[in-house]
C-alpha positions in Angstrom: 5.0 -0.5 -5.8 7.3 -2.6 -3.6 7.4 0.3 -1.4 3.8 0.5 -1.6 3.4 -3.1 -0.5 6.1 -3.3 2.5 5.0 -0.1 4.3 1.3 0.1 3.5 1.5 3.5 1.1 3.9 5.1 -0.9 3.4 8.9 -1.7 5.4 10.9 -3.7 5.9 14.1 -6.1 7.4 14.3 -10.1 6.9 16.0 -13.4 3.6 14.5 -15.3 2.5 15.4 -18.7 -0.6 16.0 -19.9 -2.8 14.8 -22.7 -2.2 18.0 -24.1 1.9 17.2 -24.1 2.1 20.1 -21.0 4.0 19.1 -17.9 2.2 19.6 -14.1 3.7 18.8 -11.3 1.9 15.9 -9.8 1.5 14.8 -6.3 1.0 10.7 -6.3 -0.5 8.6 -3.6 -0.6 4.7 -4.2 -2.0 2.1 -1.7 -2.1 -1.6 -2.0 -5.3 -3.6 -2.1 -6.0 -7.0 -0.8 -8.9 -9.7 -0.7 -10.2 -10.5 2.4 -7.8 -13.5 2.1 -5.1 -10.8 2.6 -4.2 -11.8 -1.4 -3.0 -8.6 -3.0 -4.9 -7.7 -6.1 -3.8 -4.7 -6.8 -3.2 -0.9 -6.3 -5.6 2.6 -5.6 -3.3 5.1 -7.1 -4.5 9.0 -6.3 -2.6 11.8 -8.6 -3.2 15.7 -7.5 -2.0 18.3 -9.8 0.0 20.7 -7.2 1.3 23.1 -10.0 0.3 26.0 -8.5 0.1 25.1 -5.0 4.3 24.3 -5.4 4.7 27.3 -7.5 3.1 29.7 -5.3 5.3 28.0 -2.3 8.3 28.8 -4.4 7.0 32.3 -5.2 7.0 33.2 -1.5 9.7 32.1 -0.8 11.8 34.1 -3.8 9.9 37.0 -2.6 10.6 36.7 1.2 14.3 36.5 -0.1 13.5 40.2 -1.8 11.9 41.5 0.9 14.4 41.5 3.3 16.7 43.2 1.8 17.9 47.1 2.9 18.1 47.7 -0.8 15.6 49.5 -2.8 14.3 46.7 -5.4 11.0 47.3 -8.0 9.8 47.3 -10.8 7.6 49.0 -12.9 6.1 48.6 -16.3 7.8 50.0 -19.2 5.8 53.3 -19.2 7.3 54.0 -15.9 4.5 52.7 -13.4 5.3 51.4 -10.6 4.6 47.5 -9.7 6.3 45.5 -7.2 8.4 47.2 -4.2 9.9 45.3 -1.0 9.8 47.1 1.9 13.5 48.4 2.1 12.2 50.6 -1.0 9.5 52.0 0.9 12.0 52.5 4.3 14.9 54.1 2.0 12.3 57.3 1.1 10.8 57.5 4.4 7.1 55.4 4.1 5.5 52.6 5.9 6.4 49.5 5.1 3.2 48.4 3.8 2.1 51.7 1.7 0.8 51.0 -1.8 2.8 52.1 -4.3 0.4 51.2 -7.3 -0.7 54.8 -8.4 3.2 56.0 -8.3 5.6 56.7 -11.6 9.2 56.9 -11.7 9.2 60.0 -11.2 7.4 60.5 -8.4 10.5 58.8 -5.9 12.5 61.0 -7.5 13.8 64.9 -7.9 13.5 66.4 -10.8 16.7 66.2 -12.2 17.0 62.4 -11.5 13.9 61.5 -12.7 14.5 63.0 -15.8 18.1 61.2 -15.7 16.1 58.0 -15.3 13.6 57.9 -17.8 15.6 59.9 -20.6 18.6 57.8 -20.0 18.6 55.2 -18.0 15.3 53.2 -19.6 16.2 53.7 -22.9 20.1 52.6 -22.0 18.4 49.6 -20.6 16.1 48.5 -23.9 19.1 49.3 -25.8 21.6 47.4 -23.9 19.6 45.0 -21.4 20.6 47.5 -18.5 22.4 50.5 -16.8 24.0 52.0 -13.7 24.6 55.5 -12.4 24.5 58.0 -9.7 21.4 59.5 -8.9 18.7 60.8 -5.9 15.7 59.4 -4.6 13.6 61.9 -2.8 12.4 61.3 0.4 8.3 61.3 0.3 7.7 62.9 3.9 10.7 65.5 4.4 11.8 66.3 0.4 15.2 65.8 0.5 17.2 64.4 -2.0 18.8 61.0 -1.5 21.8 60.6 -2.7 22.3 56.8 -4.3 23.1 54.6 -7.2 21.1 52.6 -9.6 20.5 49.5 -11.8 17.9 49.3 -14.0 17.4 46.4 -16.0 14.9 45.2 -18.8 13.9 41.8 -17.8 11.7 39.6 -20.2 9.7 36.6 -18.6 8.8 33.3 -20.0 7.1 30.3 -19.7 7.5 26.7 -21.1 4.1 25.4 -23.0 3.2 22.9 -25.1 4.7 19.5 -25.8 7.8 21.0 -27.6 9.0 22.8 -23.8 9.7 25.5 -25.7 9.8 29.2 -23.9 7.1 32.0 -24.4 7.5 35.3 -23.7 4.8 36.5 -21.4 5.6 39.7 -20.3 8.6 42.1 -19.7 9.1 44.6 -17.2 11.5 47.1 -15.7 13.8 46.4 -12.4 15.0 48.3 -10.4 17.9 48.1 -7.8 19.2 51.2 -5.5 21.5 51.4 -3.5 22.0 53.9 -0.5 25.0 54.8 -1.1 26.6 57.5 -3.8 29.3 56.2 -6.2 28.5 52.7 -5.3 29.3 50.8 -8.3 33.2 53.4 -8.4 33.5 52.2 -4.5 32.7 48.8 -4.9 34.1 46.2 -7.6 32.0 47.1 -10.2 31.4 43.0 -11.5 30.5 42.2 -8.3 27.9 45.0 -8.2 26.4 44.1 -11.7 26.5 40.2 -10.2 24.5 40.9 -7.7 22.3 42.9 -9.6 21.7 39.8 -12.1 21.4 37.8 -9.1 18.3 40.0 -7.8 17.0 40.7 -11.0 16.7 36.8 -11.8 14.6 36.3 -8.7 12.2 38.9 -9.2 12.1 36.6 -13.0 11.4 33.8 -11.9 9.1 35.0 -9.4 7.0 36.5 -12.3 6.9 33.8 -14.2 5.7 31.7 -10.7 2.7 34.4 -10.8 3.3 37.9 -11.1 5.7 38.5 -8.3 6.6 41.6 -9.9 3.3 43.3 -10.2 2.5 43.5 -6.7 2.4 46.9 -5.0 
């Protein structure tokens, strides 16, 4: 209020809660009012609910993060379809940068032999242990050749916090992806490292779900 009062307005942004016992993120402008004896009487106070306005903001910004990376990074739903790819995915097996993926499986970006690798071991490694690594081949969608790479697939759950209590609620759970160009990458490398920065990606593409379905976007 004193803020208010000595520079004609105060504006600002915080956690609100609802009636309901949610929390929005509220924008808050407040502005002194006087009498025409220039007597203050009181204040207008204006509060915007910019939820989604800040979450989308946030979302783009995790995503822009995502996107330019040279690495291969999707997802796809648990079945194998293919949702969300930045554009070093679509580079790394020779396609526009922009082509929709939507109507692609797992198996489709790759040969035979790694597909099968994929999806008879790799996904069910993943629901079993929360994720797994190896050597495999991405095909290249123009010429056919195989390309040689490794992989991290992880199962990642999202959540959301609702109701007076804060508590998280499940909301959805997907598959991501992470490849590498490069055979052998996680004997080459330090393996923790690796897996760390696998985590790392994987918590983006998260968060930017549960900011709005960042990872179902072809």
């Amino acid at each position: 209020m004193q803020i208010a009062v000595s520079e004609g307005t105060f504006s600002g942004e915080g956690w609100r809660r609802r009636k309901d016992g949610s929390l929005f993120r509220a924008s808050v402008l407040i502005t002194p009012l006087y009498d025409d004896n220039a007597v203050l009487i009181g204040f207008a106070k204006i509060t915007r609910d910019i939820t989604e306005q800040r979450a989308g903001e946030e979302r783009a910004g995790l995503l822009a993060i995502i996107e330019q990376s040279p690495d291969f990074i999707g997802t796809s739903d648990l079945q194998g379809n293919l949702l969300y790819h930045n554009r070093g995915a679509r580079v790394m097996v020779g396609l526009p940068p922009d082509y929709d993926l939507s109507k692609f499986h797992i198996r489709q970006m790759h040969p035979k032999w790694a597909g099968d690798l994929v999806l008879n071991e790799g996904i069910p490694a993943a629901f079993e242990k929360g994720f797994w690594y190896g050597e495999d081949a991405l095909l290249h969608q123009v010429t056919g050749d195989e390309i040689p790479v490794s992989q991290m697939v992880m199962l990642v759950r999202a959540a959301v916090a609702s109701g007076m209590s804060g508590r998280h609620v499940w909301t959805g759970q997907f598959l991501g992806r992470l490849v590498f160009a490069e055979f052998g990458y996680f004997r080459y490398k330090r393996r923790y490292s690796a897996l760390q920065f696998g985590l790392a990606i994987f918590r983006l593409l998260q968060k930017s779900f549960e900011l709005g379905g960042g990872a179902t976007n072809s």
